[in-house]
N, C-alpha and C positions, 0 to 999 in steps of 0.2 A: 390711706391713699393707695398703697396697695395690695390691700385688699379690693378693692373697688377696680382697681385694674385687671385683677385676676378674675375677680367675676363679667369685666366687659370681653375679655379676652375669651374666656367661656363661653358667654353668649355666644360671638363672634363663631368661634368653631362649630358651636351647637348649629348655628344658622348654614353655616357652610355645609355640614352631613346632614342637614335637614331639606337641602336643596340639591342634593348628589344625583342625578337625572341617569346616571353612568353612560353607556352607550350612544344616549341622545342629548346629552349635556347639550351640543352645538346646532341641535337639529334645527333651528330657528334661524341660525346660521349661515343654512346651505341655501341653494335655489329655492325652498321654500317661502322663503321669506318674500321672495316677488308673488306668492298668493297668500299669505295671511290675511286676515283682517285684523282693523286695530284689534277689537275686541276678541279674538282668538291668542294675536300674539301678546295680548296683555294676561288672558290667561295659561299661556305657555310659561311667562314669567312667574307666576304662581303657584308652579307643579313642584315636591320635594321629592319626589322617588320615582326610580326605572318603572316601574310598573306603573304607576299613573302618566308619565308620558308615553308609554306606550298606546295606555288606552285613550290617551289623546290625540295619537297622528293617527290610529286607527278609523278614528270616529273624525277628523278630518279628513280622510279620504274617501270615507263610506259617502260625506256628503256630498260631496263634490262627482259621487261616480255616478256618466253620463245613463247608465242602465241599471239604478238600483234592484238589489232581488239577484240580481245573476251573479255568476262567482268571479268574472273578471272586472276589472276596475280599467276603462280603457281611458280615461283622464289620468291617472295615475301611471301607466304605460306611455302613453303621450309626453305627459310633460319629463319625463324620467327621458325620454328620446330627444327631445328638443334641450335639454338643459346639456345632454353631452354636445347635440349639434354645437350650443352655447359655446361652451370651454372648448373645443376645438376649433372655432371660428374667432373667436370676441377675444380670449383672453390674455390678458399680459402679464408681465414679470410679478406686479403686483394682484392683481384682480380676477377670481376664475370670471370667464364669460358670461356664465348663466346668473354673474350677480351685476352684472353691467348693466346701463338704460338696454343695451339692445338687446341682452339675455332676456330683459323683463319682458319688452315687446313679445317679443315669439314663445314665451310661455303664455301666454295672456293673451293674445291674436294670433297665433298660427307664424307663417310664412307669408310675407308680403306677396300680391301677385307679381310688382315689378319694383326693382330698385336701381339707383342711379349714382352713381359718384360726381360729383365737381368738385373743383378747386377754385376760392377766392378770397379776395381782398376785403377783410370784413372791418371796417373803421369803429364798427361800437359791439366790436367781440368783446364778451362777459373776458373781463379782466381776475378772477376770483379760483378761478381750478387751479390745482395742484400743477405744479409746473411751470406755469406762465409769468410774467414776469416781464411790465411793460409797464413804461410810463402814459397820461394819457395823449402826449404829444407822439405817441410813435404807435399806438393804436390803430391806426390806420394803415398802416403798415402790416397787420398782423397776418400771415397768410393761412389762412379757415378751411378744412377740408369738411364738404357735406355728405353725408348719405341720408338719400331719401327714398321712403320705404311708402309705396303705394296697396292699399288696397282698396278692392272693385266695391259697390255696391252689392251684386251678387256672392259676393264673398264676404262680405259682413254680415250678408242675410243667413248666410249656414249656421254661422255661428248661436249657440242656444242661448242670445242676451240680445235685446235688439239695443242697438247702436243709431241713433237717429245721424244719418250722414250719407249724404250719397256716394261718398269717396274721401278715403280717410288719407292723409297722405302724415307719416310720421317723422320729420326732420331728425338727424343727427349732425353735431359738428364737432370739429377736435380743431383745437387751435395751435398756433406750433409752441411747442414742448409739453403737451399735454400726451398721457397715456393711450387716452381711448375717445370714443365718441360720446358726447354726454344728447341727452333729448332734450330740442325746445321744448321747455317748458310754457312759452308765451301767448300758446295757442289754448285758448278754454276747452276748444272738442278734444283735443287730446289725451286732457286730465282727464274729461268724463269720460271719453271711452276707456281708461286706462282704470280708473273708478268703477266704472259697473264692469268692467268684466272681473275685479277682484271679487265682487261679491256674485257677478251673474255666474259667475261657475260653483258656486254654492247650490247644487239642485234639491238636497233634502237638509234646509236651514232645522227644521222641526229637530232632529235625529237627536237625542239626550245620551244615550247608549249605544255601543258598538252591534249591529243585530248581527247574526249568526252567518248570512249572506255573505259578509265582508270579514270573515274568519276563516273562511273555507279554503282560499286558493293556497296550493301548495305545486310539490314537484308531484308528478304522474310518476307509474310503476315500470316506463318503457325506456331506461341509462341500458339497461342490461341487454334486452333486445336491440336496440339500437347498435351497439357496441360491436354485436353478433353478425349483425347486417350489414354494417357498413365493413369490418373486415372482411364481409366474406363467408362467412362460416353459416350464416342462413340466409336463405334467401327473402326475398318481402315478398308480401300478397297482393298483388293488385288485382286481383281475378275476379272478385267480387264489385270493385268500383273502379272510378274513373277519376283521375287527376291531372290538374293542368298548372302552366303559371305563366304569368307575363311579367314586363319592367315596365316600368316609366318614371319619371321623375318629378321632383316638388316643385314650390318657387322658389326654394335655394339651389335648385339646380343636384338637389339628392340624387341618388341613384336608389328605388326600391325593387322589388320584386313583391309579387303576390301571388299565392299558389291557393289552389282549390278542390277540395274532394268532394265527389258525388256516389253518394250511396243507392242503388236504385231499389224501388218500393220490391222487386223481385227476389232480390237477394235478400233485403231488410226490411221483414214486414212490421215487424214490430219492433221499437227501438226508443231507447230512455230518451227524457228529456235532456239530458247534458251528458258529455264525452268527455273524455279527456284525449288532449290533444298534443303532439309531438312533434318537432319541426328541429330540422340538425340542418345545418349547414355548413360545407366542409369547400373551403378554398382549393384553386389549383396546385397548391402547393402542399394540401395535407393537415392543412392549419384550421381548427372553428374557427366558421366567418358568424358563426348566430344561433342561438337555439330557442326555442320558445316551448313552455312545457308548464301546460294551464288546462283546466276543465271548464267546458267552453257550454254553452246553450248549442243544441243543435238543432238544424232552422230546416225548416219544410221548402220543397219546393214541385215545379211537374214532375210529378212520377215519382219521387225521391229524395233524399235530404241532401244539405248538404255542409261543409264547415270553409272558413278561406280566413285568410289571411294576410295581412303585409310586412314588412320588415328591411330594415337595410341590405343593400348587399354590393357589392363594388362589380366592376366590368370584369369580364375575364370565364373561368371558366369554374363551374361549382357543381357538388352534387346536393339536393335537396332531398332529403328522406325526411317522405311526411307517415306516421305512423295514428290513426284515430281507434280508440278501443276504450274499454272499460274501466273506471277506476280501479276496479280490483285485477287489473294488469292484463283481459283478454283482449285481442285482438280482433278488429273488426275489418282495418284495412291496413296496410303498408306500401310502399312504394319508393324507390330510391332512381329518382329523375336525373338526369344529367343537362345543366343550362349550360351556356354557353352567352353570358348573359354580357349584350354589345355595350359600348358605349355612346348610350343617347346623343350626348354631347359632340360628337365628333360629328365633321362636313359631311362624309361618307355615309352616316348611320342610318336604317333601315326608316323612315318619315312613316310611315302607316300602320296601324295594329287595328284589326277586326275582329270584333266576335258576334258572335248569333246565340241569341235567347228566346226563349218564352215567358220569362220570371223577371219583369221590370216593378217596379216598384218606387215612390217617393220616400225620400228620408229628412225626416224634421231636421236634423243635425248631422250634416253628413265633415267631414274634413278630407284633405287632398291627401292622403296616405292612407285612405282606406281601400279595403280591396274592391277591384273593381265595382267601383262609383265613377259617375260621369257629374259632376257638379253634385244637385243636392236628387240624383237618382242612384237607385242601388241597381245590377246589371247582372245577373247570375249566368255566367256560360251553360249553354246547354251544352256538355260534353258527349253525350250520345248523339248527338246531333239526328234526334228523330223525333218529329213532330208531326203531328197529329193534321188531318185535315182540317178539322174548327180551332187550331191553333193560332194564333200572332205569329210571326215572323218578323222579331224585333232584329235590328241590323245595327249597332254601334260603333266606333271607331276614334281613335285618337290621329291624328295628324302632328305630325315633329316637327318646329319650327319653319314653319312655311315664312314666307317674305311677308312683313305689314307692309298697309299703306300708310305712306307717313300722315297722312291726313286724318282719314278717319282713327287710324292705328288697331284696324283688323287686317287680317289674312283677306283674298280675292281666291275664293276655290269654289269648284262646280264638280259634279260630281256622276258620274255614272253606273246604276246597277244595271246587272243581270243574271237571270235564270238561266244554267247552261244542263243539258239534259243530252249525255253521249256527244260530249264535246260542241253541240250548238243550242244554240242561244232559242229557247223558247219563249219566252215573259221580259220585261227588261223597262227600262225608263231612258228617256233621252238626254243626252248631256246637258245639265242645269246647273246654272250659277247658286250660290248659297246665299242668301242674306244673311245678314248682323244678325235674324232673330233664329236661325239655322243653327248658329255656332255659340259655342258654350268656350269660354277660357277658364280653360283649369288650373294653371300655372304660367308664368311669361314662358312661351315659346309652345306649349304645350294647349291644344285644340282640341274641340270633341265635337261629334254631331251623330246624328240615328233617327231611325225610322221602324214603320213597321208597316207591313202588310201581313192580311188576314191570308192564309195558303188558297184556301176554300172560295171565299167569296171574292177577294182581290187577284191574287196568280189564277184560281182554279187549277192548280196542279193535281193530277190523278198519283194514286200511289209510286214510289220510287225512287230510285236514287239520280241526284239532283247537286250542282255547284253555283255557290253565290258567290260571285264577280265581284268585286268594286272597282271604279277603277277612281280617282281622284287628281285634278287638275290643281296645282298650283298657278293662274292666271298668270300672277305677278315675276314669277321665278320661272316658269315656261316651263318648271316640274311636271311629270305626273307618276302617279305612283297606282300600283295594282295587288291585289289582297286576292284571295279565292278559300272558300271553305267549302267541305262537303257537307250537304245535310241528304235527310230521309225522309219521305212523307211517306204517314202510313193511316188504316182509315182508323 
């Protein structure tokens, strides 16, 4: 007898350092666990050594990245964003966020376009969550906090999994003495949207092996220069391109920023298909507010190429040093911007942001934290602001929580361009109401709409330098707000 115990005891151990995962013992654990599938996390439970779970989460992430072949994994960057959003919003004494219904939601759907809180008297609240504690004569009694998380038709259509539903609306409720908000479950569309997007973010199911693609990203060779520049002691380059950046916010009411270099075909005629890419962010105070430090595809555009980006950032006042050069540590551009970056959210805040392009373009999968995207279009600032006579003259613009009607529940805005050339107005359009089919809602509070004219055939503008006006009317609110950018026509 024991003998026979001494060999199960054996076993036992054997099994235990046969199952030693080390570092990622709990990785199944974490936020991840809101995208498993069964049959992934059944063979997570399977794996005995560090090394084979690595090449496990490896090869879960290569599938699931929205751009396979390129070196950044931007699902992987997303959901790593929204699970901190998670734990810093959702979480309790017991439970990080990002492993709550609501964690799950926004790793798996994004940000609601709009959500809503009430309070009531729910008579046939699930009696059965941790905490609660009711007879079923006092049920009725029970006082039920909701949140409910709307999303639009057009915003389930970004998403790369179609979702049959014109409008997804996801309840949550907490009953009293309970922790946290749990999700109807009661609703059929909710499971299946909650079901296909487990597996609809799966884009390369095929994948057997880790390929080379998804082994590549590391840190770039630019801590050192960086360090140099921002003390002080070298200066950045920006002589060769052109850099910009704007804020706007999510439908949590985030605050981001997006910054963008333009390299022109003049300075860089020739130039690799991927950069590497630097991005420092240093608070008012002195403090990293962010960094990003990835080799990135770099994208073609009129005249030149160029890289962008988004990332959190808080109100207040920051320097961004964006740094694009060579793996092997040269430099192609530098720059150390100073924002001064408002906060959206306040009564006072700046309602209007324009820019001017020539480089519009649709995007199969776009999300609200990409850089400037307008819904599911992608939007490249011209930062030279010099376009060609056979050019478009695309005009975009975000609007800051203008007044809804509570009826239809859009904004009431009209809008007026103009052409100014030595301070008056040569070309221009008369003040016009917008339609429903004019405006784009990108986040609750947050609007978009754009246009375009040909210079050539629509303005007929001769060579020159030239100012584009907007001005915008909030009907409802008796706002109006005015923008002006300088452009060039050149032949």
């Amino acid at each position: 007898m024991k003998t026979r115990l001494i060999a199960v005891a054996i076993l036992l151990c054997a099994a235990f350092v046969a199952a030693d995962l080390g570092k990622y013992q709990d990785w199944d654990k974490s936020y991840v666990q809101q995208l498993l599938t069964k049959k992934e996390l059944k063979a997570f439970g399977k794996l005995k050594t560090e090394k084979e779970a690595e090449e496990f989460i490896a090869l879960f992430w290569a599938k699931r990245d929205t751009t396979p072949g390129t070196p950044r994994n931007e699902f992987r960057e997303r959901c790593e964003q929204y699970a901190d959003q998670a734990d810093d919003m959702y979480s309790t004494d017991k439970v990080k966020g990002s492993l709550t219904d609501r964690g799950k939601v926004l790793l798996l759907l994004g940000p609601p376009f709009a959500s809503k809180q009430m309070t009531a008297a729910d008579s046939e609240s699930g009696l059965g969550h941790e905490g609660t504690k009711a007879t079923a004569s006092q049920a009725a009694f029970i006082r039920v906090e909701y949140e409910v998380w709307i999303y639009r038709k057009e915003q389930l259509e970004r998403l790369p999994f179609k979702i049959q539903s014109q409008e997804l609306k996801m309840q949550f409720k907490k009953e009293e003495g309970q922790k946290d908000y749990y999700l109807d479950r009661g609703v059929p569309a909710i499971l299946q949207a909650l079901d296909r997007a487990v597996e609809g973010w799966v884009k390369s199911p095929d994948l057997k092996e880790v390929p080379e693609w998804a082994r590549s990203m590391g840190l770039g060779p630019f801590e050192a220069k960086a360090a140099a520049i921002l003390a002080g002691e070298e200066p950045p380059a920006p002589d060769k391109g052109l850099a910009t950046w704007a804020v706007f916010f999510d439908s949590r009411q985030n605050p981001y920023g997006s910054a963008l270099v333009f390299l022109p075909d003049e300075a860089f005629p020739q130039m690799p298909a991927q950069v590497q890419t630097y991005i420092r962010l240093v608070g008012g105070d002195g403090a990293e507010a962010g960094k990003v430090d990835e080799l990135v595809d770099l994208k073609k555009t009129h005249r030149g190429w160029y890289v962008d980006r988004s990332f959190r950032i808080k109100p207040g006042p920051h320097k961004l040093l964006y740094i694009v050069g060579a793996p092997d540590g040269a430099v192609y551009f530098s720059d150390l911007m100073e924002m001064e970056v408002p906060d959206l959210l306040a009564e006072d805040a700046e309602n209007l942001w324009l820019t001017l392009s020539n480089d519009v373009s649709p995007l199969k999968n776009a999300f609200e934290d990409d850089p400037f995207t307008f819904g599911g279009v992608k939007v490249v600032p011209n930062l030279s602001g010099v376009f060609k006579t056979t050019d478009d003259l695309w005009y975009f613009y975000n609007v800051m929580h203008p007044q809804l009607d509570p009826a239809a529940g859009n904004p009431k805005l009209s809008q007026k361009v103009e052409i100014l050339k030595d301070g008056k107005r040569v070309k221009g359009s008369p003040d016009s109401e917008l339609g429903p089919e004019a405006l784009t809602a990108l986040s609750e509070g947050r609007w978009a709409a754009g246009n375009a004219y040909n210079i050539g055939a629509d303005l007929k503008l001769e060579p020159g330098a030239y100012k584009f006006k907007l001005t915008v009317k909030d009907r409802l609110s008796g706002r109006e707000f005015v923008q002006e950018r300088p452009f060039t026509v050149v032949e």
